[in-house]
MIGU-832961 format. One record per residue (C-alpha): residue number from 0; residue in one letter; z, x, y. Coordinates in Angstrom, 1 decimal. Example, Ala and Ser with C-alpha at 12.3 -4.5 7.8 and 13.67 -1.06 7.14 Angstrom:
2
{seq: 0	type: a	w: 7.8	u: 12.3	v: -4.5};
{seq: 1	type: s	w: 7.1	u: 13.7	v: -1.1};
This chain:
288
{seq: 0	type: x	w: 0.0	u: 0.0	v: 0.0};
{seq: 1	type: x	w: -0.9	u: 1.4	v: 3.4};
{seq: 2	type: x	w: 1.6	u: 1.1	v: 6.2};
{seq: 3	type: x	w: -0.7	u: 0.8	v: 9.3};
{seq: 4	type: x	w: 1.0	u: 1.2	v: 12.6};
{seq: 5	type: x	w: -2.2	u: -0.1	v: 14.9};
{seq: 6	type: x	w: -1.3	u: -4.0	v: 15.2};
{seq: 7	type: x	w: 2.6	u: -3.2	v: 15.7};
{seq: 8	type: x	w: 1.4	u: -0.6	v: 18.4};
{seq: 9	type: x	w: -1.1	u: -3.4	v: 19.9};
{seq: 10	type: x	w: 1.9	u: -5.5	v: 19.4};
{seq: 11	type: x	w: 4.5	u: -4.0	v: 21.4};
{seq: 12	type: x	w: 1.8	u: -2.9	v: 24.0};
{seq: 13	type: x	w: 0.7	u: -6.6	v: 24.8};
{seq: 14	type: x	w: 3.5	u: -7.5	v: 27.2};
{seq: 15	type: x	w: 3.7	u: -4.2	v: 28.8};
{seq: 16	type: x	w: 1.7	u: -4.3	v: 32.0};
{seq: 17	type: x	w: 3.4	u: -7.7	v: 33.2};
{seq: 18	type: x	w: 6.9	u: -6.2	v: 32.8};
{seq: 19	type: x	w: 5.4	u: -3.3	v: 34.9};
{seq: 20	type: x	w: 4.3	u: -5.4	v: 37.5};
{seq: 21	type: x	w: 7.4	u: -7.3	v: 37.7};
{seq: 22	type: x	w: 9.5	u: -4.1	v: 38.3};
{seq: 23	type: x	w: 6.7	u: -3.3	v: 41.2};
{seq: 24	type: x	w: 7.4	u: -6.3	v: 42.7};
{seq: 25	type: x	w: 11.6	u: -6.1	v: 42.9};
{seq: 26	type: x	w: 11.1	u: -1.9	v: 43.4};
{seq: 27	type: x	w: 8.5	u: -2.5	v: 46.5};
{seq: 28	type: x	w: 6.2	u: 0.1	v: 44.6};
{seq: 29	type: x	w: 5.1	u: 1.4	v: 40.4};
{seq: 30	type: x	w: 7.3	u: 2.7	v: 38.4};
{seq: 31	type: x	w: 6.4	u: 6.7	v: 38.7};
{seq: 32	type: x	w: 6.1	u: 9.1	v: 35.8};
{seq: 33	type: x	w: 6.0	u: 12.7	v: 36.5};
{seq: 34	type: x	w: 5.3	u: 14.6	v: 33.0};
{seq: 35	type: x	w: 4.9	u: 18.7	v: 32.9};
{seq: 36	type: x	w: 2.2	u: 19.8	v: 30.7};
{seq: 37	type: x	w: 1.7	u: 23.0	v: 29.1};
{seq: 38	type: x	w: -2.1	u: 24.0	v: 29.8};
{seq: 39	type: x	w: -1.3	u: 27.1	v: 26.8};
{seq: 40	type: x	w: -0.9	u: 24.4	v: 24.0};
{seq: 41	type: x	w: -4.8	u: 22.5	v: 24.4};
{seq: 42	type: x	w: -4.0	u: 20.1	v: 21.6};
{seq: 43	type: x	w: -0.9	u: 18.8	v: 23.2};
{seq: 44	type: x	w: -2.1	u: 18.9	v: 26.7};
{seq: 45	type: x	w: -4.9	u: 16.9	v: 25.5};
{seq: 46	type: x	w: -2.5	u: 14.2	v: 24.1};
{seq: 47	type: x	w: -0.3	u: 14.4	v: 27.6};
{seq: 48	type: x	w: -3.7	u: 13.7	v: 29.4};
{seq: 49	type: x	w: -4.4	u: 10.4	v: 26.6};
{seq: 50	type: x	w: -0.7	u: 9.0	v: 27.2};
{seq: 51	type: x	w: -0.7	u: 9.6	v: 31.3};
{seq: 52	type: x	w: -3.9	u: 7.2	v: 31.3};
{seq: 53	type: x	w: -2.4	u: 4.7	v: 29.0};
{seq: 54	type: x	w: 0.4	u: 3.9	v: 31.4};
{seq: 55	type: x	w: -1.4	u: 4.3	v: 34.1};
{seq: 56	type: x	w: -3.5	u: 1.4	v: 32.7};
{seq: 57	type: x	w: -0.3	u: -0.5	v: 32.2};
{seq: 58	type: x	w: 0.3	u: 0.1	v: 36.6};
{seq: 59	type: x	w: 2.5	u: 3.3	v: 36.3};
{seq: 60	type: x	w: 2.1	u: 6.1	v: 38.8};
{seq: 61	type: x	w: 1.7	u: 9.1	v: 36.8};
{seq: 62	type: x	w: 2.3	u: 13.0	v: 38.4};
{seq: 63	type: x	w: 1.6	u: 15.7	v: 35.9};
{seq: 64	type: x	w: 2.5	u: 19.1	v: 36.7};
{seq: 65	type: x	w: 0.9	u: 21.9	v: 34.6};
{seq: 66	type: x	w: 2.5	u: 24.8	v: 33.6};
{seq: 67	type: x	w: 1.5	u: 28.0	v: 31.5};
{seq: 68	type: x	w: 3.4	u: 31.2	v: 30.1};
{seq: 69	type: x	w: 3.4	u: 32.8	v: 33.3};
{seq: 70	type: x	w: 5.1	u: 30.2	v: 35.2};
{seq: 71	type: x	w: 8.3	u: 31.5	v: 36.1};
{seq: 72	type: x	w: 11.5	u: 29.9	v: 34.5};
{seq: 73	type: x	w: 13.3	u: 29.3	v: 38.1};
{seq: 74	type: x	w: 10.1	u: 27.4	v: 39.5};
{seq: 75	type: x	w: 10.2	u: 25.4	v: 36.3};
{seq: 76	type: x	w: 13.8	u: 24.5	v: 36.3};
{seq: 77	type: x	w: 13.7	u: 24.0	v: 39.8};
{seq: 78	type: x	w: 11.1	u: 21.5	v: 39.4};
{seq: 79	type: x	w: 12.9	u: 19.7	v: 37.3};
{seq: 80	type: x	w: 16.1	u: 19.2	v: 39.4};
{seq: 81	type: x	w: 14.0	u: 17.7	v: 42.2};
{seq: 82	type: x	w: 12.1	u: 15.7	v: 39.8};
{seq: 83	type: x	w: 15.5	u: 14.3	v: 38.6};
{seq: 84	type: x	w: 16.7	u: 13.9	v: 42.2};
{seq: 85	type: x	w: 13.9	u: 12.2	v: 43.3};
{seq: 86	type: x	w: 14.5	u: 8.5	v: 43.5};
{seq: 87	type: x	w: 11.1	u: 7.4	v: 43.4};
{seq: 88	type: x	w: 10.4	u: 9.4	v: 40.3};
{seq: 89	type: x	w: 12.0	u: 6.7	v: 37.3};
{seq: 90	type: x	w: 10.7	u: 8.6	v: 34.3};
{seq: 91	type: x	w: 10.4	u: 12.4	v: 33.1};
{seq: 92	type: x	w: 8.0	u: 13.7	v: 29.9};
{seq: 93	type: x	w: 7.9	u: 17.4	v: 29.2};
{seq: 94	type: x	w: 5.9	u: 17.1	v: 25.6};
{seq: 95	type: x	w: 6.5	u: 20.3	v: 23.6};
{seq: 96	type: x	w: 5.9	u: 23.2	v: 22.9};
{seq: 97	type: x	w: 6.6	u: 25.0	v: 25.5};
{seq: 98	type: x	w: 6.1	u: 28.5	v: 26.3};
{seq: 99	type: x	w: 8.6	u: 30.7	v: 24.7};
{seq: 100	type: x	w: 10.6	u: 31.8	v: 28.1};
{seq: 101	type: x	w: 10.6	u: 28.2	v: 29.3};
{seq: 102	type: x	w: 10.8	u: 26.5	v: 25.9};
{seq: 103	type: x	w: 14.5	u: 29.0	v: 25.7};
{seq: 104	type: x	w: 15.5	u: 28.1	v: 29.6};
{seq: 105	type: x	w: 17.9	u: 25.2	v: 28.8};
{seq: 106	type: x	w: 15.3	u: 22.8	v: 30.7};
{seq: 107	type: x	w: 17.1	u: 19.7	v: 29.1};
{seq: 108	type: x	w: 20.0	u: 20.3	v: 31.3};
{seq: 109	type: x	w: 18.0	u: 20.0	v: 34.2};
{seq: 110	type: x	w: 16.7	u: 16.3	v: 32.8};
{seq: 111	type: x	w: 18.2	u: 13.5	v: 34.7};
{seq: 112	type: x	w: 19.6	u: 11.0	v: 31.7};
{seq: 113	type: x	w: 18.4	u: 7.9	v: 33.0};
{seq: 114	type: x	w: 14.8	u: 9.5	v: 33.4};
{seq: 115	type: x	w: 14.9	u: 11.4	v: 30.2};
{seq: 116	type: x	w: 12.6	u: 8.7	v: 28.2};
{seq: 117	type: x	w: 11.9	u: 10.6	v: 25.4};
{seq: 118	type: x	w: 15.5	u: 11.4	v: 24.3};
{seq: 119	type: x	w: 15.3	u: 14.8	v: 25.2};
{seq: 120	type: x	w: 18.4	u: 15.6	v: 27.6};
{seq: 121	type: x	w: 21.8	u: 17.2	v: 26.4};
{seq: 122	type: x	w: 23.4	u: 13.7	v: 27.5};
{seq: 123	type: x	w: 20.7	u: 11.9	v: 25.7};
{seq: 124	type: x	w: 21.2	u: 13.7	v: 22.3};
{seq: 125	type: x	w: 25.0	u: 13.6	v: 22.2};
{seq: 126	type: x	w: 24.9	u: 9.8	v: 23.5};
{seq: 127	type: x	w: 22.8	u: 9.1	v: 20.1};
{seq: 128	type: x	w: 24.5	u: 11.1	v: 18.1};
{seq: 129	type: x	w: 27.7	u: 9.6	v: 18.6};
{seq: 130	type: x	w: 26.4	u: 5.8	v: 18.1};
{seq: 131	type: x	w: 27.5	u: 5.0	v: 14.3};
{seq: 132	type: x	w: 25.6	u: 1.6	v: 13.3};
{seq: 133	type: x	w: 22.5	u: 0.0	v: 14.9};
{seq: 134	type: x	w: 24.5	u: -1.9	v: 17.4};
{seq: 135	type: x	w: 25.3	u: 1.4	v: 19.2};
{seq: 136	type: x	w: 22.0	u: 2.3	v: 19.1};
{seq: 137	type: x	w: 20.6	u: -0.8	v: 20.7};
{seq: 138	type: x	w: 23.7	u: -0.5	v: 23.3};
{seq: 139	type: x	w: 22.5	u: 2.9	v: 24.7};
{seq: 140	type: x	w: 22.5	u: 3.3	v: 28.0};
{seq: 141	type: x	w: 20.2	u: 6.6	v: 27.0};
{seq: 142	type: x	w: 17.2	u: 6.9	v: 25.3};
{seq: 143	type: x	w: 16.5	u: 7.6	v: 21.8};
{seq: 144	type: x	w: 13.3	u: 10.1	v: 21.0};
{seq: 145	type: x	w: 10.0	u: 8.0	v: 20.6};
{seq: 146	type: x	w: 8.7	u: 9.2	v: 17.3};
{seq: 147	type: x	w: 12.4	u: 8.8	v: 15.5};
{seq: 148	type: x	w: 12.2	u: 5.3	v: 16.6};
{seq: 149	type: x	w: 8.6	u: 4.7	v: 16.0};
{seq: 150	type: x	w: 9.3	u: 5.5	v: 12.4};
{seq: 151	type: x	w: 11.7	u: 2.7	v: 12.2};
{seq: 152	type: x	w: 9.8	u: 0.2	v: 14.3};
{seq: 153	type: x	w: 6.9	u: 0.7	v: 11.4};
{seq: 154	type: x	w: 9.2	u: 0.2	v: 8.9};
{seq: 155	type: x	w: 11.0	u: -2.7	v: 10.0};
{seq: 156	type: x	w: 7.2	u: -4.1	v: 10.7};
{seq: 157	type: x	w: 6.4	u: -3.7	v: 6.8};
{seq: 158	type: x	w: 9.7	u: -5.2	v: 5.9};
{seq: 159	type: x	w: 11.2	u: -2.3	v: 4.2};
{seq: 160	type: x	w: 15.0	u: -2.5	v: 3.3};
{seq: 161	type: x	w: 16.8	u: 0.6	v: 4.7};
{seq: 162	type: x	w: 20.6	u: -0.2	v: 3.7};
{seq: 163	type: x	w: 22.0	u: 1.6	v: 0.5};
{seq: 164	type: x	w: 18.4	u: 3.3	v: 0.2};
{seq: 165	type: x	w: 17.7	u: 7.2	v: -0.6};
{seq: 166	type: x	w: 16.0	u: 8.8	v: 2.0};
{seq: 167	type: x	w: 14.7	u: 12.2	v: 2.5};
{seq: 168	type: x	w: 13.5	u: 13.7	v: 5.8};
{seq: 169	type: x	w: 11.7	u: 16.6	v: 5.9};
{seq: 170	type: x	w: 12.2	u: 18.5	v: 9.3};
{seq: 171	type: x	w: 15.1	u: 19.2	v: 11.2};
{seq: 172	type: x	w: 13.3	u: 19.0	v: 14.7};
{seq: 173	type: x	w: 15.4	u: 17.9	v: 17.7};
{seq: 174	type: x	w: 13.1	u: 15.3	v: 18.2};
{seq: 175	type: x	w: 12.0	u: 14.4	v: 15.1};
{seq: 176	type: x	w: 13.5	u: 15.7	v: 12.4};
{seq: 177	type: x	w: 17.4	u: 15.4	v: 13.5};
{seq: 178	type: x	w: 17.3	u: 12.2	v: 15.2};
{seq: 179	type: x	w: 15.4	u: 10.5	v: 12.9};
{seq: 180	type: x	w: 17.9	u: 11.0	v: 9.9};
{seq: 181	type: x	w: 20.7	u: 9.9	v: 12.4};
{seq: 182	type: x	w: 18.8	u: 6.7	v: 12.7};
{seq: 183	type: x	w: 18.6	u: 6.2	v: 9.5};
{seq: 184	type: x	w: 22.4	u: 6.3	v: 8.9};
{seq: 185	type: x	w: 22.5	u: 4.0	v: 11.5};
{seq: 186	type: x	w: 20.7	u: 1.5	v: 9.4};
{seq: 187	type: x	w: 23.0	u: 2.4	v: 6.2};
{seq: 188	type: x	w: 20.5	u: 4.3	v: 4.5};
{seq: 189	type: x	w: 22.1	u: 7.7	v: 2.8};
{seq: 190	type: x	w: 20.3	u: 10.9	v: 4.0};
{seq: 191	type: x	w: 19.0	u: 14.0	v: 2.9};
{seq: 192	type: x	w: 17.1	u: 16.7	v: 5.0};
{seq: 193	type: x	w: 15.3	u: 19.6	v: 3.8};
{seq: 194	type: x	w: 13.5	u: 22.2	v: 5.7};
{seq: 195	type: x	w: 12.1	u: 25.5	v: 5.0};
{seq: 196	type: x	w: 14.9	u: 27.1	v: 3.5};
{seq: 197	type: x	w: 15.1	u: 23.8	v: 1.1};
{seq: 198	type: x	w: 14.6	u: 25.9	v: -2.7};
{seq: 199	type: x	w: 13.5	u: 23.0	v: -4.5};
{seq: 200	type: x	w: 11.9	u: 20.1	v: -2.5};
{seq: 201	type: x	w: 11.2	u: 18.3	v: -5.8};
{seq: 202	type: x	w: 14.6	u: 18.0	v: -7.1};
{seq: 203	type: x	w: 15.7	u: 16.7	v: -3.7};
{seq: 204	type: x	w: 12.7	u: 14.4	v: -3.8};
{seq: 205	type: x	w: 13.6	u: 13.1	v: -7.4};
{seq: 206	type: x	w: 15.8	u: 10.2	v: -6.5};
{seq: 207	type: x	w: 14.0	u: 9.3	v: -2.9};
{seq: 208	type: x	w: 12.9	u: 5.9	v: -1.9};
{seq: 209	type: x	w: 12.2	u: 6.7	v: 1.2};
{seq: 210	type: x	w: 10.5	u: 10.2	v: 2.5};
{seq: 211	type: x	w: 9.7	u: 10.8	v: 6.1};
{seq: 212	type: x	w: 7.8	u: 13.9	v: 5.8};
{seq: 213	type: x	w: 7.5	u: 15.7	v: 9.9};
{seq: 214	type: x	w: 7.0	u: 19.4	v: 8.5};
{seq: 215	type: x	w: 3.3	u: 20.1	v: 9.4};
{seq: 216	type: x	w: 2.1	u: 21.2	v: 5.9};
{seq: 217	type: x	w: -1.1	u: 19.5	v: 4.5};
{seq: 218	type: x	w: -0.7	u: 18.5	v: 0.9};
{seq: 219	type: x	w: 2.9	u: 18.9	v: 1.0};
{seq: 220	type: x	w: 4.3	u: 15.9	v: -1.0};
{seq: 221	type: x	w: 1.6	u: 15.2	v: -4.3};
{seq: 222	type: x	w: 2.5	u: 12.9	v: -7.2};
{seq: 223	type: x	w: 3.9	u: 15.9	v: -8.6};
{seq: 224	type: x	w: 6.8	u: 16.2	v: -6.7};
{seq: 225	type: x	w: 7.2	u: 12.4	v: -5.3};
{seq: 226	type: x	w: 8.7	u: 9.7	v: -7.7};
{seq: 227	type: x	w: 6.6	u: 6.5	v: -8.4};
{seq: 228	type: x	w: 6.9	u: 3.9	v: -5.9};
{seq: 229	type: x	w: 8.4	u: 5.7	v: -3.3};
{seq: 230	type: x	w: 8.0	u: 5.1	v: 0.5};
{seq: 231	type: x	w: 6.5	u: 8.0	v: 2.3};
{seq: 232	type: x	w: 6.1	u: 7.6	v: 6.3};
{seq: 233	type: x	w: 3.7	u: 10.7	v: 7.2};
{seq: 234	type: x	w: 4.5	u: 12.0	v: 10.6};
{seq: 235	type: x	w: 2.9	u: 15.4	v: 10.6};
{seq: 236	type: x	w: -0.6	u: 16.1	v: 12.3};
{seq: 237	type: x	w: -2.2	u: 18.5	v: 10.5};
{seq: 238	type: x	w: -6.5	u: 19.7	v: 10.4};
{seq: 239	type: x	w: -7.6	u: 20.2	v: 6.7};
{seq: 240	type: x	w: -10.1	u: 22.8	v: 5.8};
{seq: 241	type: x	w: -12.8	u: 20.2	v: 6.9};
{seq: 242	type: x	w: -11.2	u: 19.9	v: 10.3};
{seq: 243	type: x	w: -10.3	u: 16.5	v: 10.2};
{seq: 244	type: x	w: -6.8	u: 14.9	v: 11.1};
{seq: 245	type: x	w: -4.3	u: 14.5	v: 7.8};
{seq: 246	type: x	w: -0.6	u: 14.6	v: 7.6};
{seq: 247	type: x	w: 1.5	u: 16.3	v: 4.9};
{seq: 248	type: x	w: 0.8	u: 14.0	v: 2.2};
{seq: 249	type: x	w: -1.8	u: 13.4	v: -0.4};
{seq: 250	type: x	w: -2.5	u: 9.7	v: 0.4};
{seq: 251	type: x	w: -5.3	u: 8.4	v: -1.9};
{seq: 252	type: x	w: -3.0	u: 10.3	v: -4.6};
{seq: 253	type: x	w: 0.2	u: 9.0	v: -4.3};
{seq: 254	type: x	w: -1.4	u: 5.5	v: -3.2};
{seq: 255	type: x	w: -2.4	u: 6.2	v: -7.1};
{seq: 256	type: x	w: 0.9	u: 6.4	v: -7.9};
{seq: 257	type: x	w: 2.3	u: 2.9	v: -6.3};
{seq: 258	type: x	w: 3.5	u: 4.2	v: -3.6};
{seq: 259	type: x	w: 3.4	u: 2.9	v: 0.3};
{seq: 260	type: x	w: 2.4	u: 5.1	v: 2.7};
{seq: 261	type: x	w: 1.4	u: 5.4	v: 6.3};
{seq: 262	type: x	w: -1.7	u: 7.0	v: 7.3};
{seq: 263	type: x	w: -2.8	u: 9.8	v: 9.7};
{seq: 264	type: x	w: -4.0	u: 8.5	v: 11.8};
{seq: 265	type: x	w: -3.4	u: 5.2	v: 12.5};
{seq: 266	type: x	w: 0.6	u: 5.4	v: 10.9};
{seq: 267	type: x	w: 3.3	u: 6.4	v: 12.9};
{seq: 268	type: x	w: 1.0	u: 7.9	v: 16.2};
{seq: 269	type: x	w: 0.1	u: 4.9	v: 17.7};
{seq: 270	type: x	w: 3.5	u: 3.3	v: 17.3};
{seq: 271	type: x	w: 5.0	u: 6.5	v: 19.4};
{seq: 272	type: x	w: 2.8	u: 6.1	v: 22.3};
{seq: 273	type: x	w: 3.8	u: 2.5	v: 22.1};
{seq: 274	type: x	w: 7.3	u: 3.3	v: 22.4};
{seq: 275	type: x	w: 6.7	u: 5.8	v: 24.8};
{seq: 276	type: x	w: 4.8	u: 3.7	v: 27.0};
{seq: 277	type: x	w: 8.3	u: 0.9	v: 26.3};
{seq: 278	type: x	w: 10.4	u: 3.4	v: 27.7};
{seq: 279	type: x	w: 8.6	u: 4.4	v: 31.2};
{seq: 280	type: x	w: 9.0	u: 0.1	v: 31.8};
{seq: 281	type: x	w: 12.5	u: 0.3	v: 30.6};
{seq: 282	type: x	w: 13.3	u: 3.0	v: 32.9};
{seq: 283	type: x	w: 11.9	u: 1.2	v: 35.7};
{seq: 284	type: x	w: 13.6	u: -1.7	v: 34.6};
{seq: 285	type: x	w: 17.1	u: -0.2	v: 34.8};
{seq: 286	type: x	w: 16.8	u: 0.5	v: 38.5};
{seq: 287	type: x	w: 15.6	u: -2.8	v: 39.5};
């Protein structure tokens, strides 16, 4: 069974642009994004550039500042505290990677909470982490990374039971990885993450029902090492030796084996940049 992600993302994007409008009329102007782009990472720029037109579509004023490895780390931390000081600016993106000198700066401190929509921000972070059961979650005054919670939009959408389940995430991320298994918990599943320095990935796969695979290695999980019937959400992007988008799983193979699966594309992307796209409204919302 595939677990599409396209008419959930189409979905949660429908009421978008009115709830936008409405915050432009009680703010006297858009809600404003500023996002900082790394111009040494193409791939991700690229994406940046794809999610800065989507909300401007939806009436969002969008300001994206580039940056490269030779940017210095004061100018980059200094843009950030105006950024966050700014009261006309609602919402800050900084998609990573980063260069190495800024991605090691402690940027997040510089985030403003409230403006931090993908969950990045020290406050962010230890505000999730210390929710215990969905309710917290849903009571944040924060906000919770977009792909972590993308992952359980999609599998709420397909109706999959979380409570009392197995699940394994592969990648420990700070946006992913991490957050994601917290989730999870949240939702009474009982987690298990593995990594690179995981010995035997099939053994910790044995007893799975769920697998959330984020580690960016094509053909990773195979029918050899997944158990029949098993949920897999694929959030890696990978290229194969063809040059076309895949994740880390073998999908026709394990679709083989009865298992449900969520495609790349068309899984778990979409979804994000719906919930990405959620959180610059919400974060108009909160000030209006």
């Amino acid at each position: 069974m595939i677990l599409e992600g396209r008419t959930l993302a189409a979905a949660l994007r429908a009421p978008l642009a009115a709830r936008a409008e409405a915050v432009a009329q009680k703010l006297g102007r858009p809600i404003s994004l500023f996002a900082v782009g790394s111009t040494d990472d193409y791939g991700a720029y690229v994406y940046l550039k794809k999610e800065v037109q989507a909300a401007e579509k939806l009436g969002v004023r969008c300001q994206v500042y580039e940056i490269n490895k030779n940017t210095p780390v004061k100018e980059f931390l200094s843009l950030l505290q105006k950024a966050s000081a700014q009261p006309d600016i609602d919402a800050i993106l900084i998609p990573r990677p980063l260069p190495p000198a800024l991605a090691q700066s402690g940027f997040t401190h510089f985030i403003a909470p409230e403006k931090d929509i993908d969950g990045m921000s020290n406050v962010s972070a230890g505000n999730l982490f210390l929710c215990k059961t969905w309710q917290d979650i849903e009571a944040l005054p924060t906000f919770v990374p977009c792909t972590a919670m993308a992952v359980i939009r999609l599998l709420d959408a397909h109706n999959i039971e979380l409570p009392g389940k197995e699940a394994v995430v592969i990648g420990r991320s700070p946006t992913v990885g991490r957050p994601l298994a917290h989730l999870l918990t949240c939702r009474n599943a009982t987690v298990k993450i593995c990594h690179t320095c995981t010995r035997d990935l099939a053994f910790s796969l044995q007893n799975a029902d769920l697998i959330c695979a984020a580690a960016g290695h094509p053909g990773l999980l195979t029918p050899q090492n997944v158990p029949p019937g098993a949920t897999i959400i694929d959030i890696a992007t990978n290229l194969d030796p063809q040059g076309r988008l895949c994740g880390d799983a073998c999908t026709q193979q394990l679709l083989d084996k009865g298992c449900k699966i969520s495609p790349v594309p068309g899984g778990v992307g979409p979804v994000t940049l719906a919930c990405l796209l959620e959180n610059i409204i919400l974060s108009g919302e909160r000030k209006a």
